[in-house]
C-alpha positions in Angstrom: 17.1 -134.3 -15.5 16.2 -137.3 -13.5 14.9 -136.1 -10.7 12.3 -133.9 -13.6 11.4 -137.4 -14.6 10.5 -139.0 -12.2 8.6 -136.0 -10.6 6.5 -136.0 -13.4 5.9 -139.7 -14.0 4.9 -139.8 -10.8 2.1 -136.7 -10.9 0.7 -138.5 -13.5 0.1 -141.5 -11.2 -1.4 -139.6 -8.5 -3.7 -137.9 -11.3 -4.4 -141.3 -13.1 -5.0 -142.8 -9.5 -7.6 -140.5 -8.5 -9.8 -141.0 -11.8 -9.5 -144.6 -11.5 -10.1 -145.5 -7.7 -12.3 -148.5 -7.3 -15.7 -148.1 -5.3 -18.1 -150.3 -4.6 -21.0 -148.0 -5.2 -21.3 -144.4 -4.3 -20.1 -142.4 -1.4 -22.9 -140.6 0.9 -22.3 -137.3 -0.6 -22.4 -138.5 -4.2 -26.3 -140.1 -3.0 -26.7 -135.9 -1.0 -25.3 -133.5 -3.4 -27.3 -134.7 -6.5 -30.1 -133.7 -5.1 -28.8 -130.3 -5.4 -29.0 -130.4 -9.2 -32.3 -129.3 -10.4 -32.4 -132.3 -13.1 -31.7 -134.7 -10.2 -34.4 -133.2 -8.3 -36.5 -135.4 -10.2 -34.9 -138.7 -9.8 -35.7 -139.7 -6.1 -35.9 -138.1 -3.1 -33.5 -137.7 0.0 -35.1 -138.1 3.6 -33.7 -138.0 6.6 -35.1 -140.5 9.1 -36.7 -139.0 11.6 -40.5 -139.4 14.3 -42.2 -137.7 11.8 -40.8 -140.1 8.9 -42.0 -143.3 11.4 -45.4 -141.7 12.3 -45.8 -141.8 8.3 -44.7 -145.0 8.0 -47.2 -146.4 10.1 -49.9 -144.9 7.9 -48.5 -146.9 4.7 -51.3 -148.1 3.0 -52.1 -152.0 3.4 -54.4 -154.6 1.5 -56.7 -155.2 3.9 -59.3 -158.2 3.6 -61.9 -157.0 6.1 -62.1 -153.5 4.3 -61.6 -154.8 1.0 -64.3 -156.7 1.2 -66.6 -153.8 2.8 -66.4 -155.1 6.2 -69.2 -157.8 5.2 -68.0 -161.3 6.7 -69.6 -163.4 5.0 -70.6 -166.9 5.9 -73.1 -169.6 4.9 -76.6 -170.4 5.4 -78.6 -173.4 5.9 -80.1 -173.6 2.3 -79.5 -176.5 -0.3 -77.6 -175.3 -3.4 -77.1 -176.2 -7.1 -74.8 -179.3 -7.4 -75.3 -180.2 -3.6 -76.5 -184.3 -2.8 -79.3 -185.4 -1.0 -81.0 -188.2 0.5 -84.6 -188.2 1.6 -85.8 -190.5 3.7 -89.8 -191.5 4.5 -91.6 -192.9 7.2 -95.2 -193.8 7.4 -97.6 -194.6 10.3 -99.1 -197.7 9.6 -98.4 -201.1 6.9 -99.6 -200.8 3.4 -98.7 -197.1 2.1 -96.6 -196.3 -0.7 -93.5 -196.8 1.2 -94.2 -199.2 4.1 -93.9 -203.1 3.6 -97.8 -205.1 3.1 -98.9 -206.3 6.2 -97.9 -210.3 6.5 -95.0 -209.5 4.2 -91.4 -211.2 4.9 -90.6 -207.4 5.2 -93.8 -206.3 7.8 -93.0 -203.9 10.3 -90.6 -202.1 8.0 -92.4 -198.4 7.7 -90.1 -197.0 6.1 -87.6 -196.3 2.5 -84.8 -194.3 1.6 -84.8 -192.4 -1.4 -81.4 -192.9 -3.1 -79.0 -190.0 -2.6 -79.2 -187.8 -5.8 -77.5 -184.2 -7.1 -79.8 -181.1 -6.9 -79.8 -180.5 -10.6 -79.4 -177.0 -12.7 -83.0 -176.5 -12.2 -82.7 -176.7 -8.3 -85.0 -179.9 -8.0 -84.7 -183.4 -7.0 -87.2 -186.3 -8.3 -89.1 -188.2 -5.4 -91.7 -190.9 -6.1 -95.5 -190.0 -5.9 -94.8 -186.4 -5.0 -93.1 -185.9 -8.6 -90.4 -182.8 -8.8 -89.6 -181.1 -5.7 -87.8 -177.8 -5.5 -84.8 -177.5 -3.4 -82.4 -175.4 -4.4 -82.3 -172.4 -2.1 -84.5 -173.7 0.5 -84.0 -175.2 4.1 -83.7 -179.0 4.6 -86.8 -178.0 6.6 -88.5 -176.7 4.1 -87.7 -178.9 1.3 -89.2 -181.4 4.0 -92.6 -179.7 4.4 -92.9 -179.6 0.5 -92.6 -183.4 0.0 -94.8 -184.0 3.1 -97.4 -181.7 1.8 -97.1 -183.7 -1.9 -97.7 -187.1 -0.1 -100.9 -186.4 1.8 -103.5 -188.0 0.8 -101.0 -190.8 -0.9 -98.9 -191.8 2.0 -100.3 -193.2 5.6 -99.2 -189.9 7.4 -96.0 -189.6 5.8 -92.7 -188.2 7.9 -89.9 -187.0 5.9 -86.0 -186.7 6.9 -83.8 -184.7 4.2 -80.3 -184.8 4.3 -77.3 -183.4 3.1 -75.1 -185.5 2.1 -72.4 -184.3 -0.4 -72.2 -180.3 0.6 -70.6 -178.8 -2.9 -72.7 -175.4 -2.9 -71.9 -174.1 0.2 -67.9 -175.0 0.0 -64.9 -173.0 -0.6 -62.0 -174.1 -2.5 -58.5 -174.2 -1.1 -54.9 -174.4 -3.3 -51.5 -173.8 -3.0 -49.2 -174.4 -0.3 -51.5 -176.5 2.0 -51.3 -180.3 2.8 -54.9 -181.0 1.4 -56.2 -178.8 -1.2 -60.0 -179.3 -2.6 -63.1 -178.2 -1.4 -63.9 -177.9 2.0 -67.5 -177.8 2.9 -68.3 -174.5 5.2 -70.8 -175.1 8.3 -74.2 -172.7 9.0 -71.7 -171.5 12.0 -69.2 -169.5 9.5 -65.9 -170.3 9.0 -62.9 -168.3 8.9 -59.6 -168.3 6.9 -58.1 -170.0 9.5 -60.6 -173.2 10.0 -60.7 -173.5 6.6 -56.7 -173.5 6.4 -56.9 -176.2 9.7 -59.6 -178.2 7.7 -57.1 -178.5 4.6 -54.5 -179.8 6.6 -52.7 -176.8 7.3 -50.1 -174.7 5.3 -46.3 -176.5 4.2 -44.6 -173.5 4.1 -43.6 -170.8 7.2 -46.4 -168.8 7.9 -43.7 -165.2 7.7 -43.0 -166.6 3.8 -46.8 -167.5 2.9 -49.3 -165.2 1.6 -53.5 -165.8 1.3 -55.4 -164.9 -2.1 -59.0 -164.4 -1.9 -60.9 -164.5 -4.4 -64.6 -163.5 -3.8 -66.5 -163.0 -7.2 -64.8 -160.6 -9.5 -62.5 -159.4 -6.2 -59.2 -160.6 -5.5 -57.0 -159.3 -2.5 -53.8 -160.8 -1.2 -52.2 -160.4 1.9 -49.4 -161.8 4.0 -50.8 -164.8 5.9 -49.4 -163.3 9.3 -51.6 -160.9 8.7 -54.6 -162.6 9.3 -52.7 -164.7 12.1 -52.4 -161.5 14.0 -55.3 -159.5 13.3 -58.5 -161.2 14.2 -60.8 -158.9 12.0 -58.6 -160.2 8.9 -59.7 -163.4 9.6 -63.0 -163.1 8.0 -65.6 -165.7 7.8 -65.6 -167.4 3.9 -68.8 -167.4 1.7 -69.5 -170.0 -0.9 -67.8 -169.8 -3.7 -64.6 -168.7 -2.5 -61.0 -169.9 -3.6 -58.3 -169.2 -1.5 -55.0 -169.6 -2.7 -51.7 -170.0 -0.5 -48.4 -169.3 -2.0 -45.2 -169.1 -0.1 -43.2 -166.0 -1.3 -39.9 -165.2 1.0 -39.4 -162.3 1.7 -35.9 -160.5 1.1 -33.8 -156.9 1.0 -30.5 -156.9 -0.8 -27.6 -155.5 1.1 -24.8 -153.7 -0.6 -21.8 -151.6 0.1 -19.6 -151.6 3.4 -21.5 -154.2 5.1 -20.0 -157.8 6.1 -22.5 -159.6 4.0 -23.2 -158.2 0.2 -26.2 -160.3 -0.9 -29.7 -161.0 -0.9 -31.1 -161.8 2.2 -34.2 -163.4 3.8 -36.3 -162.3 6.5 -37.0 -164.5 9.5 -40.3 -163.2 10.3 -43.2 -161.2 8.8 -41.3 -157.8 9.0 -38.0 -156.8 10.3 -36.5 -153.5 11.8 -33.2 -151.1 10.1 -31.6 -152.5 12.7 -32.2 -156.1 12.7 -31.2 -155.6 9.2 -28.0 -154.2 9.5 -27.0 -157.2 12.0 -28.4 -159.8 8.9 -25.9 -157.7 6.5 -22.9 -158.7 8.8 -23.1 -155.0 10.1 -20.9 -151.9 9.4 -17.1 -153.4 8.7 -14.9 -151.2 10.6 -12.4 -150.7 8.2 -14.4 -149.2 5.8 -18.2 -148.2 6.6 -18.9 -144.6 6.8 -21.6 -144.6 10.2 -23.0 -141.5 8.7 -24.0 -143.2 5.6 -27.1 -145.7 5.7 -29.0 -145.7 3.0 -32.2 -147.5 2.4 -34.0 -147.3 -1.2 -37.1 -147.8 -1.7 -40.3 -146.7 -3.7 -43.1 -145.6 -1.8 -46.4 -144.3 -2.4 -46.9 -140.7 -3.2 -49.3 -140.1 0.0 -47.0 -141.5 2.2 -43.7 -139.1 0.9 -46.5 -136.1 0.9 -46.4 -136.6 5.3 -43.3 -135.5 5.6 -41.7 -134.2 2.8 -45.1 -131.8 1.2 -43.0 -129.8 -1.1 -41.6 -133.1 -3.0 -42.2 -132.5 -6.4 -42.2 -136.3 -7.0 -44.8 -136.7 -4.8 -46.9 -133.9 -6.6 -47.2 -136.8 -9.8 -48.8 -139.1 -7.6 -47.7 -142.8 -8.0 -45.1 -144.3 -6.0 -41.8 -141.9 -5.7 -37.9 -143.5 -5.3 -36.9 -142.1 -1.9 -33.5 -142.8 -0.2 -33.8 -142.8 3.1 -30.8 -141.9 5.3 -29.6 -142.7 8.7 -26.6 -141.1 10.7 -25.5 -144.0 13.2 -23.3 -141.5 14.7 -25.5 -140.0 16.2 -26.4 -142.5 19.3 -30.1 -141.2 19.1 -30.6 -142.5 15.5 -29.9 -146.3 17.0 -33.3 -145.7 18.7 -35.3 -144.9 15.6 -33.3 -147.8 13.5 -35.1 -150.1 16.4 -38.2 -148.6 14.7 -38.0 -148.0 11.2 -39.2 -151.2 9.1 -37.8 -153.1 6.4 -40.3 -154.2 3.6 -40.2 -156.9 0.8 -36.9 -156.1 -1.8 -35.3 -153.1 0.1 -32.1 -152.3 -0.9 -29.5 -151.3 1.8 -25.9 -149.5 1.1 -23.8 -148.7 3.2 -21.4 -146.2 1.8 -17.6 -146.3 2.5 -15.7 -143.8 4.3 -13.8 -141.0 2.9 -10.8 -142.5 5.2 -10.9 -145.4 3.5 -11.2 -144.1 -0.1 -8.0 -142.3 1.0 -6.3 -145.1 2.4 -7.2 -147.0 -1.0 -5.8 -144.2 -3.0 -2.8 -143.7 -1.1 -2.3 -148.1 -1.4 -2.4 -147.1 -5.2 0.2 -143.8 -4.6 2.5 -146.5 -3.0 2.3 -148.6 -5.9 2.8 -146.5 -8.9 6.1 -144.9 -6.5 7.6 -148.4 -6.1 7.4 -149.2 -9.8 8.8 -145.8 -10.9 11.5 -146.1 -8.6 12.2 -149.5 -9.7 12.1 -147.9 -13.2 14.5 -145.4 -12.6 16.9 -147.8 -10.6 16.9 -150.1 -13.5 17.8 -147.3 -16.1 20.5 -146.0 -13.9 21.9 -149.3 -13.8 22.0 -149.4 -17.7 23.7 -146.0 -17.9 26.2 -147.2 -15.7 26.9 -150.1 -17.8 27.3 -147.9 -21.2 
């Protein structure tokens, strides 16, 4: 009667045991078979990785700011603007005139005066004396010069005129965020790019991998990782007036889970990072526990990009961006090779799923358990009948 007992106290165990095994997430066939169901069909997808997965990959779509901005590089031009400050400065040939000092005068031998630096106003014109209201904005120095000289004749002794800018605010763009000197930073006929404008504010205070640039052109506003333009020479397109560029320092991470040494959220050392440069951030696979054959990274990805290489995806059919779970077999010594290849983006989740081994080992830790206390159970009841 005994024995019965304890036979069946301890198939209960094993039964309860199985239904309560811990996990720390699901195993790989769990993330496979669901996909098996027709309902789950239409939760993510499943993708092995494979060349044709990387050849896709490498088409991803990127904010670009040379092709956002239709290739057009802006720049600057010589002409005076609304807002900017001028001096003009006049020289005549001879004693006498309007600007030069009466001959025998304390002053004599001065030919010339200096018109007090003054803003272009919202009309575009600055005041000079005896050749009344000048236009300026939108024209050359050169020009504006020609019209004052032109006013003068016939007033002045052969007047000569020097215009200057003094206080460019027209032809600037505007820098914030994460540099040492924000403001305005006044662009040259030349054309400067992202980059001299960056050096001209004193440089970023944040690592260039963790920093992206906004530009905002108009109504337009792209953003891209600042490496970016540190590594591509045709994103480092020339600024046009009126631009604000923004630097903001955003690190980037991917969260690793599962049977991996390390179960947090980690940064990236450098603008990108490979599977498995990953991996090796995560701690790697813990030997007691990791199943090789299941690597999972998650990830939502652009419709276009899961139509390469998976074109009967039904997800992908909706358009959008579609959850796929891609899969990696390290077993397989040829799969080390395309984990070499296979980027990590900005909040990736990596799992690593345990091993059935281990989930058996767990359950049989459990098994051992629930045995000792029924034994210790029966020992003790024993005891009591021998007593009675």
């Amino acid at each position: 009667m005994m024995k019965r007992s304890y036979a069946a106290l301890t198939a209960a165990i094993f039964l309860t045991s199985c239904a309560t095994l811990p996990s720390s997430g699901p195993s790989a066939s769990d993330i496979v078979d669901r996909t098996e169901d027709s309902a789950a069909l239409d939760r993510y997808e499943v993708v092995d990785v494979s060349d044709r997965v990387l050849a896709a990959l490498r088409s991803r779509p990127n904010e670009k700011l040379a092709g956002s901005f239709g290739g057009a590089r802006g720049g600057t031009s010589d002409a005076i603007g609304v807002g900017d400050f001028v001096t003009v400065t006049i020289w005549e040939a001879g004693n006498g005139g309007l600007f030069s000092a009466p001959v025998g005068s304390v002053t004599s031998g001065n030919k010339s005066v200096t018109i007090p630096e003054q803003p272009v106003t919202r009309a575009g014109t600055i005041s000079i004396p005896y050749a009344g209201t000048v236009t300026a904005a939108g024209r050359t120095p050169e020009q504006v010069k020609s019209s004052i000289e032109q006013a003068l004749s016939g007033k002045a002794i052969e007047p000569q005129v020097l215009v200057s800018v003094t206080r460019p605010l027209f032809n600037t763009a505007t820098v914030t965020g994460e540099v040492t000197r924000g403001g305005r930073v006044p662009l040259s006929a030349r054309g400067d790019t992202i980059l001299d404008v960056i050096a001209s504010a004193g440089g970023i205070s944040a690592p260039v991998h963790e920093t992206f640039v906004q530009l905002q052109r108009g109504r337009q506003t792209i953003r891209v990782p600042l490496q970016q333009v540190v590594d591509n020479p045709q994103e480092n397109i020339t600024l046009s007036a009126g631009d604000t560029l923004t630097l903001t320092r955003d690190p980037q991470t991917f969260t690793a889970f599962g049977a991996t040494g390390r179960n947090a959220e980690i940064p990236f050392s450098a603008k990108g990072i490979a599977l498995n440069e990953a991996i090796a951030k995560a701690g790697g696979l813990l030997d007691n526990r990791a199943d090789p054959s299941g690597v999972f990274l998650f990830r939502s990805e652009p419709a276009e990009v899961v139509r390469l290489y998976a074109p009967q995806s039904r997800l992908a059919a909706r358009g959008g961006h579609v959850p796929v779970v891609y899969r990696l077999d390290l077993q397989d010594p040829k799969n080390l090779f395309l984990a070499q290849s296979f980027p990590v983006f900005d909040k990736d989740m990596l799992y690593v799923s345990a091993a059935p081994a281990n989930e058996l080992a767990k359950f049989l830790g459990i098994v051992n358990l629930a045995v000792g206390t029924v034994r210790s159970g029966a020992g003790t009841y024993t005891n009591l009948s021998d007593v009675e």
